[in-house]
DSSP file (Angstrom, degrees, kcal/mol; ACC not computed):
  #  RESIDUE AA STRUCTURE BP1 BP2  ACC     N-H-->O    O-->H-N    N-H-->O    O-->H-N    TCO  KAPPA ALPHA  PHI   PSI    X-CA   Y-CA   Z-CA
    1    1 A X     >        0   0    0      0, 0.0     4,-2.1     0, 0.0     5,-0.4   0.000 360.0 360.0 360.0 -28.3    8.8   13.3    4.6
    2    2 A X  H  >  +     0   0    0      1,-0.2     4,-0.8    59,-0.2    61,-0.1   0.821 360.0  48.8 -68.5 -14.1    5.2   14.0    5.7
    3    3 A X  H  4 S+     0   0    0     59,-0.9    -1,-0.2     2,-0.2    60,-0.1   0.801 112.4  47.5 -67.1 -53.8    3.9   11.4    2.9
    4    4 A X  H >> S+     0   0    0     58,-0.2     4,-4.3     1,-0.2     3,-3.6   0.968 112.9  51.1 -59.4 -67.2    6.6    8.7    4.1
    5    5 A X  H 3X S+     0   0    0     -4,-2.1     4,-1.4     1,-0.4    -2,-0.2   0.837 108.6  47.5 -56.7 -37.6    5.5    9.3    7.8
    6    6 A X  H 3< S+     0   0    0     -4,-0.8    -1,-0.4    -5,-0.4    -2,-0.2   0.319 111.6  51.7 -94.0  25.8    1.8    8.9    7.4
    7    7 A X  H <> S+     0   0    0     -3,-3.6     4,-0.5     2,-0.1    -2,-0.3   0.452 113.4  47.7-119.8 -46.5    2.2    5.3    5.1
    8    8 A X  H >X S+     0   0    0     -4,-4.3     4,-1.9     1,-0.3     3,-0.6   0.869 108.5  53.2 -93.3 -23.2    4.3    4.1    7.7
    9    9 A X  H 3X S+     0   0    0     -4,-1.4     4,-2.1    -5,-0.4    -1,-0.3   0.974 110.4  43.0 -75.2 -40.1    2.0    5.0   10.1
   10   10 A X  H 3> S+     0   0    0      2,-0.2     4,-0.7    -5,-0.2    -1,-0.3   0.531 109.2  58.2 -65.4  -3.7   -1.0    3.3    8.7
   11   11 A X  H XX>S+     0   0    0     -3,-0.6     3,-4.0    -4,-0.5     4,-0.6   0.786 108.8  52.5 -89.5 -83.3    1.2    0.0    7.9
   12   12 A X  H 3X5S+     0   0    0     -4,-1.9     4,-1.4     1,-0.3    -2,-0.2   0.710 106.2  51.4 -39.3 -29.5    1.8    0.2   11.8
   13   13 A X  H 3X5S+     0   0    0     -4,-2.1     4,-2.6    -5,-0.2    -1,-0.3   0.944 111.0  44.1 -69.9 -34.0   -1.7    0.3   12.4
   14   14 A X  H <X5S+     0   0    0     -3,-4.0     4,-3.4    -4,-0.7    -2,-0.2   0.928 111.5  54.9 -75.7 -36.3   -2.6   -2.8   10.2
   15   15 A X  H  X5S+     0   0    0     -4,-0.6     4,-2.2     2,-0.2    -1,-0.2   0.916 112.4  40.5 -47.7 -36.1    0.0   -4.6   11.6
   16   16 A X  H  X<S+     0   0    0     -4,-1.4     4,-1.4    -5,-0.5    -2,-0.2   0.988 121.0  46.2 -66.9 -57.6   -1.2   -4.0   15.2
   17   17 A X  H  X S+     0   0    0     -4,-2.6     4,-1.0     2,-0.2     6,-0.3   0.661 109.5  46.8 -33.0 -46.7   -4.6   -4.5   13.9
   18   18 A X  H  X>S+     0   0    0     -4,-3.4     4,-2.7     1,-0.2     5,-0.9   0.966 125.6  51.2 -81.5 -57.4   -3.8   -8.2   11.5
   19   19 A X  H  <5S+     0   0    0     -4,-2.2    -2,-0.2     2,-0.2    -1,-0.2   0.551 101.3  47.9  13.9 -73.6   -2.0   -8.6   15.5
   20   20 A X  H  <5S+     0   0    0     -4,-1.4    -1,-0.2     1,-0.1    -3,-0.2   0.929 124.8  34.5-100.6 -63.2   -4.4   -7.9   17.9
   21   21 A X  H  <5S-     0   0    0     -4,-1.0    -2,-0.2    -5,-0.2    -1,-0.1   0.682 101.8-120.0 -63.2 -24.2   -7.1  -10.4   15.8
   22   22 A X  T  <5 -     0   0    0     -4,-2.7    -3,-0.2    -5,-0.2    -4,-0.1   0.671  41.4-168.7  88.8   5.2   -4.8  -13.0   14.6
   23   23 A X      < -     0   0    0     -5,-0.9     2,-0.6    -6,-0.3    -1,-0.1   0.239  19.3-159.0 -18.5 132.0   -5.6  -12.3   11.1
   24   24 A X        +     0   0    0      1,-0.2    -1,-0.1    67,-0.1     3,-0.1  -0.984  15.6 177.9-119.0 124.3   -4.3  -14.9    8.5
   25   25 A X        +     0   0    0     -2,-0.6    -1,-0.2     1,-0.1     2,-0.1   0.936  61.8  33.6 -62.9 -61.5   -4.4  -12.6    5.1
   26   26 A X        -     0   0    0      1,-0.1    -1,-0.1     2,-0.1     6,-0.1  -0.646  66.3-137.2-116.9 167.6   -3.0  -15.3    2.6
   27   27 A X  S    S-     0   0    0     -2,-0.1     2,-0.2     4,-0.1    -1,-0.1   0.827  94.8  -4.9 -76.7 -52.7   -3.2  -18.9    2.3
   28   28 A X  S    S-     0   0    0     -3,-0.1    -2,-0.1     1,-0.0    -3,-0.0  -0.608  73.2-111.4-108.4 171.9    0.6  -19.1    1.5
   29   29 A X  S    S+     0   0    0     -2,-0.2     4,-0.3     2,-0.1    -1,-0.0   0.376 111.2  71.0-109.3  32.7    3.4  -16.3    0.9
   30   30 A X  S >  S+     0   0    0      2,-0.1     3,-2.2     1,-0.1     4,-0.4   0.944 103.2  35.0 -27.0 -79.0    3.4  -17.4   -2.5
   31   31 A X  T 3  S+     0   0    0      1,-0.3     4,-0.5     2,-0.2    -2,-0.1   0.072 111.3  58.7-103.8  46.5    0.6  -16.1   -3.1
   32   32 A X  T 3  S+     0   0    0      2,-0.2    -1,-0.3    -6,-0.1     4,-0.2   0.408 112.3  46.4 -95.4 -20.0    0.9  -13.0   -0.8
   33   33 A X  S <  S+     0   0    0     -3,-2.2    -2,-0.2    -4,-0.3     4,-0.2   0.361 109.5  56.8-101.6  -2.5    4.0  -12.1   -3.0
   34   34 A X  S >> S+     0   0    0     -4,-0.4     3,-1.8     3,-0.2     2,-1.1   0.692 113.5  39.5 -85.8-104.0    1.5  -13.0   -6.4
   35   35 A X  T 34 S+     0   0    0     -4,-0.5    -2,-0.2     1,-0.3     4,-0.1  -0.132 123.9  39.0 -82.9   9.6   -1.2  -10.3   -5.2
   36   36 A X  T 3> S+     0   0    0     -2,-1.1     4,-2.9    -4,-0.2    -1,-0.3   0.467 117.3  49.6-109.6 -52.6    1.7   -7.4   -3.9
   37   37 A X  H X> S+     0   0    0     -3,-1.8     4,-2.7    -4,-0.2     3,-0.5   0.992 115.2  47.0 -74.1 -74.8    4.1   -8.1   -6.9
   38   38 A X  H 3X S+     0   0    0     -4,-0.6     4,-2.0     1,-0.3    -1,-0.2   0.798 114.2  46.5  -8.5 -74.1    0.7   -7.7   -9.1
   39   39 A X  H 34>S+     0   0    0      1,-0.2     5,-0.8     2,-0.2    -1,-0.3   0.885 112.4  48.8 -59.6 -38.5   -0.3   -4.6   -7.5
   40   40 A X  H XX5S+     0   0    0     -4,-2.9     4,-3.1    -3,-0.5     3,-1.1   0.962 107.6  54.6 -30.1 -78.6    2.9   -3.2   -7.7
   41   41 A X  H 3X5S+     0   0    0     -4,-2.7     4,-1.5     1,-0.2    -2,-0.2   0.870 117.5  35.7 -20.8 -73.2    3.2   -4.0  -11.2
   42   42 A X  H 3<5S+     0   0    0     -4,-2.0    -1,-0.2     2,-0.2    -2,-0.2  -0.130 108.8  57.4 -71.7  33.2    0.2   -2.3  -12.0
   43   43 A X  H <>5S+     0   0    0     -3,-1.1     4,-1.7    -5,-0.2     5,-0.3   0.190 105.9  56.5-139.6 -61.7    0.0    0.3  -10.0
   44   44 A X  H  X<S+     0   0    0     -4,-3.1     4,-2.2    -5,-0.8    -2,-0.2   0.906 101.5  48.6 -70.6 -21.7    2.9    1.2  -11.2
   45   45 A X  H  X S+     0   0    0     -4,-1.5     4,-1.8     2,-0.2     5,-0.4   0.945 116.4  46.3 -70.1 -43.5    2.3    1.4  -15.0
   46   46 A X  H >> S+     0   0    0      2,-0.2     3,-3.0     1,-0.2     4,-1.7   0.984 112.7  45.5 -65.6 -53.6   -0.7    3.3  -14.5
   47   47 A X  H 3X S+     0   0    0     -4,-1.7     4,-2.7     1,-0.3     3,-0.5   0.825 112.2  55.3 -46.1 -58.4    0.8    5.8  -11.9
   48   48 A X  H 3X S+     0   0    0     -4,-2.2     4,-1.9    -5,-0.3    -1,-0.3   0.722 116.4  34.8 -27.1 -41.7    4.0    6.2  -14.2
   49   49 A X  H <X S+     0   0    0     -3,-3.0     4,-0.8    -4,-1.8    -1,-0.3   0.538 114.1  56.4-103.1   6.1    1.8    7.2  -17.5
   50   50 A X  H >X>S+     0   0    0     -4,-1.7     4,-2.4    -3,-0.5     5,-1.8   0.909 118.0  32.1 -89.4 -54.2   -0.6    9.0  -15.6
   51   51 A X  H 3<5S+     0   0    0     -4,-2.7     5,-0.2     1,-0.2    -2,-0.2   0.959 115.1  58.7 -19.6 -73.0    2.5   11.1  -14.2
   52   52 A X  H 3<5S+     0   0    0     -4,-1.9    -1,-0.2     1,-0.2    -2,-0.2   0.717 112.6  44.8 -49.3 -36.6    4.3   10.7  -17.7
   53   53 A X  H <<5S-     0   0    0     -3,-0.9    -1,-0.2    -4,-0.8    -2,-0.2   0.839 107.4-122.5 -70.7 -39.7    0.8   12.6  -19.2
   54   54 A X  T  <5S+     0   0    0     -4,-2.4    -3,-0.2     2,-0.2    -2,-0.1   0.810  73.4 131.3  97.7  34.5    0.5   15.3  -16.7
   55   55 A X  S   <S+     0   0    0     -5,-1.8     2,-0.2     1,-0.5    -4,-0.2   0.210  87.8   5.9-116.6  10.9   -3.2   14.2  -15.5
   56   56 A X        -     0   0    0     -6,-0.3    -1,-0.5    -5,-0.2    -2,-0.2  -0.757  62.0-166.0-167.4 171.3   -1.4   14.6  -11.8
   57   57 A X        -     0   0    0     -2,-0.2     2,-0.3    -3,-0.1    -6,-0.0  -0.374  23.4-122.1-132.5-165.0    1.8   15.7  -10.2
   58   58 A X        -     0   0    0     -2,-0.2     2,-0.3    -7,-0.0     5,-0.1  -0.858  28.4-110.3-166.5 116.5    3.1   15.1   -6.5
   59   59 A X    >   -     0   0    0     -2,-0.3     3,-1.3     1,-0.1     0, 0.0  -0.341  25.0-161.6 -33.1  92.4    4.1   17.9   -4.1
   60   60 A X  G >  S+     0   0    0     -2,-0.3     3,-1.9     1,-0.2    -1,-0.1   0.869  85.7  67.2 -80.8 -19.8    8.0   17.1   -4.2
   61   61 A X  G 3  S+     0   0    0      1,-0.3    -1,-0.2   -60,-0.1   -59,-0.2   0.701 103.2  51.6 -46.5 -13.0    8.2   19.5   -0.2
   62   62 A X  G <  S+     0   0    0     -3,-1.3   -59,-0.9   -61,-0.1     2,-0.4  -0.036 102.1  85.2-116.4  21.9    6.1   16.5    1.2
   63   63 A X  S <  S-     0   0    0     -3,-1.9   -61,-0.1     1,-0.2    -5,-0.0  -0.902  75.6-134.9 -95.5 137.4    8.5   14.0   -0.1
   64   64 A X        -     0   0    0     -2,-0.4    -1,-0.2     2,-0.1     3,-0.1   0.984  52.2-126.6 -71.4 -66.3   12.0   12.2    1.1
   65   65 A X        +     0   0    0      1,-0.3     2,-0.6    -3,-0.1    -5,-0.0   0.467  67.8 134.9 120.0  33.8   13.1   12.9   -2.5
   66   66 A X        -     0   0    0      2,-0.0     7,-1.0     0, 0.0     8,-0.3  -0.861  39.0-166.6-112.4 133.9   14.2    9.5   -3.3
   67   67 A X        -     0   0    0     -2,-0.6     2,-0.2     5,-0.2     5,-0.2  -0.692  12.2-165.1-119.0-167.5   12.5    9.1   -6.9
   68   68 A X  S >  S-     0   0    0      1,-0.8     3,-1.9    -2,-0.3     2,-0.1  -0.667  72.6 -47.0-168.4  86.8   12.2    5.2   -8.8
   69   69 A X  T 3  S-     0   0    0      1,-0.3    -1,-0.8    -2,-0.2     0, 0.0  -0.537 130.7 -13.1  74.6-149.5   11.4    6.2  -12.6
   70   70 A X  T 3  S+     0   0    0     -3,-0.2     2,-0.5    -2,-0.1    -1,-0.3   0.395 126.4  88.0 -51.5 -23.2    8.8    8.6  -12.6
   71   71 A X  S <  S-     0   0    0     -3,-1.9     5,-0.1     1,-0.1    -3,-0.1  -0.863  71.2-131.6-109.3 110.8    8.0    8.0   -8.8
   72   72 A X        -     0   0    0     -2,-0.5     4,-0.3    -5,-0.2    -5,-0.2   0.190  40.2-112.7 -57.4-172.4    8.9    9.1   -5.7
   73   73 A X  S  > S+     0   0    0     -7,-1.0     4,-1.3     1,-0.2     3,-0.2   0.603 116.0  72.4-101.4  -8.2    9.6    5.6   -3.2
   74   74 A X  H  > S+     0   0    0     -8,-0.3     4,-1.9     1,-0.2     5,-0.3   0.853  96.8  41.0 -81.5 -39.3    6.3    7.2   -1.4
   75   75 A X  H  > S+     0   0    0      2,-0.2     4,-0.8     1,-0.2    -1,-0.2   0.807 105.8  56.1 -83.1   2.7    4.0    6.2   -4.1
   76   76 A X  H >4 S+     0   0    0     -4,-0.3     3,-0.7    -3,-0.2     5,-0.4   0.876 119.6  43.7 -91.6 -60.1    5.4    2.5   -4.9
   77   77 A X  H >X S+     0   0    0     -4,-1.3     3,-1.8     1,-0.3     4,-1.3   0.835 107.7  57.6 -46.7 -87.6    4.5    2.2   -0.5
   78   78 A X  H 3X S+     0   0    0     -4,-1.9     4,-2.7     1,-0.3     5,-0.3   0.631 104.6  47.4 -31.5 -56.5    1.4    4.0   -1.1
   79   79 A X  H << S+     0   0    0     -4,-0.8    -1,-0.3    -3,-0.7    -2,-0.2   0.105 123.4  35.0 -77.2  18.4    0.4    1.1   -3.7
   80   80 A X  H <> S+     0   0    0     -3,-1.8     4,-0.8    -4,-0.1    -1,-0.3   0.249 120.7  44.1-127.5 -34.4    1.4   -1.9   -1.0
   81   81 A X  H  X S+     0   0    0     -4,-1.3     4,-2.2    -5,-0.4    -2,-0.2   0.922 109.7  47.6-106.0 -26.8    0.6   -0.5    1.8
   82   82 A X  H  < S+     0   0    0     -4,-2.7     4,-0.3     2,-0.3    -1,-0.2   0.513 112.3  53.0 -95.1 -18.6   -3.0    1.1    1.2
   83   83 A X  H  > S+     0   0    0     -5,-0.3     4,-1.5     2,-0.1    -1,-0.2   0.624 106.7  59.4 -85.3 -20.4   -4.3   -2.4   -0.6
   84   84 A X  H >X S+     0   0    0     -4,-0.8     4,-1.6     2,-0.2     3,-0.6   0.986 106.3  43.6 -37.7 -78.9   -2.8   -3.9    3.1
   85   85 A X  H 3X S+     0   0    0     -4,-2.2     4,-3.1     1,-0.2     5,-0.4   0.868 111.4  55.1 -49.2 -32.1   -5.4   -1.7    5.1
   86   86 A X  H 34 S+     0   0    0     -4,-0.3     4,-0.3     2,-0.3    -1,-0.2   0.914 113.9  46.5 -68.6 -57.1   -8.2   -2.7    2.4
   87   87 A X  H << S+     0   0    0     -4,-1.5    -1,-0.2    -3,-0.6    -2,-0.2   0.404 113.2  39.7   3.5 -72.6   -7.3   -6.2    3.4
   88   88 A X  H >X>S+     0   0    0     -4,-1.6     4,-2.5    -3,-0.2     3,-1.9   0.874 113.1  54.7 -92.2 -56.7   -7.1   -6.2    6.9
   89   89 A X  T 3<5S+     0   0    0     -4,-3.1    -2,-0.2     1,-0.3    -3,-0.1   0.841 111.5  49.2 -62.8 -15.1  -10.1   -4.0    7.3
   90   90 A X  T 3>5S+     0   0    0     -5,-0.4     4,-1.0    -4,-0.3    -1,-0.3   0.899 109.3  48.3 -76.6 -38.7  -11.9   -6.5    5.3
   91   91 A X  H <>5S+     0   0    0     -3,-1.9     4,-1.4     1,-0.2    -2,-0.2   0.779 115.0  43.5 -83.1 -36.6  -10.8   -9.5    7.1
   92   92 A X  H  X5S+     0   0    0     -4,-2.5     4,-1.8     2,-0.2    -1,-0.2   0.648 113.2  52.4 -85.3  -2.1  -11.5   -8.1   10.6
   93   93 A X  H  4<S+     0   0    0     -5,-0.5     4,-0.5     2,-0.2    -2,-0.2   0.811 113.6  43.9-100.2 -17.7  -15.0   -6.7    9.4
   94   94 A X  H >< S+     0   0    0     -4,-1.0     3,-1.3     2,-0.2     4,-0.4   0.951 113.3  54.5 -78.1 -34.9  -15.9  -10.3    7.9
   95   95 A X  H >< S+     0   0    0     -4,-1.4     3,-0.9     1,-0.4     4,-0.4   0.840 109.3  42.4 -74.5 -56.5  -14.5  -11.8   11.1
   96   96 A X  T 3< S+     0   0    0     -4,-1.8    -1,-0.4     1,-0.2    -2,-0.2   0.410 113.3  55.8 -71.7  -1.0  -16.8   -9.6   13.7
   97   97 A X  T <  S+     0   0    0     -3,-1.3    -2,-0.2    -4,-0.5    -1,-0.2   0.136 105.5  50.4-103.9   2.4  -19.9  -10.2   11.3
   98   98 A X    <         0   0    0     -3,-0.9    -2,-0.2    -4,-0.4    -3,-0.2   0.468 360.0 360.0 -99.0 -14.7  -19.4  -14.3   11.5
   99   99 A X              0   0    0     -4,-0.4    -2,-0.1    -5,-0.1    -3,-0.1   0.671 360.0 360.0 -99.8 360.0  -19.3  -13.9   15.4
């Protein structure tokens, strides 16, 4: 659960954050659902054979216990929500260095 609970908290921050600044990420949500559905996608093949190898595991006590294939539901969020922060921190840091 602690896994879940710190991804949601960092989504809440970038929302406050894309918020507070007025951020526009994407042009469309086309193509916010091309670059999410992508990462997903890929994110997930690798995380799945990298699992599927044994080259890492995941602490199932820190987990809800909800699994998707190979993957707990924490790590498909991890791979949405942590290219989100990347995003936004990118977009507000270009945004105070044009003003």
């Amino acid at each position: 659960m602690e896994y879940l609970v710190e991804l949601i908290s960092v989504f809440l921050v970038c929302v406050a954050i894309k918020w507070r600044f007025k951020l526009q990420l994407f042009h469309s949500i086309r193509e916010a659902l091309i670059v999410f559905v992508s990462l997903l996608v890929i994110g997930s093949v690798w995380d799945s054979f990298a699992i599927f190898r044994g080259y890492w595991s995941i602490r199932e006590e820190f987990l809800v216990g909800i699994n998707i294939g190979l993957m707990p539901l924490e790590e498909y969020l991890f791979m949405l929500i942590i290219p989100f922060l990347t995003l936004v921190i990118y977009k507000v840091v270009r945004l105070k260095g044009s003003s």
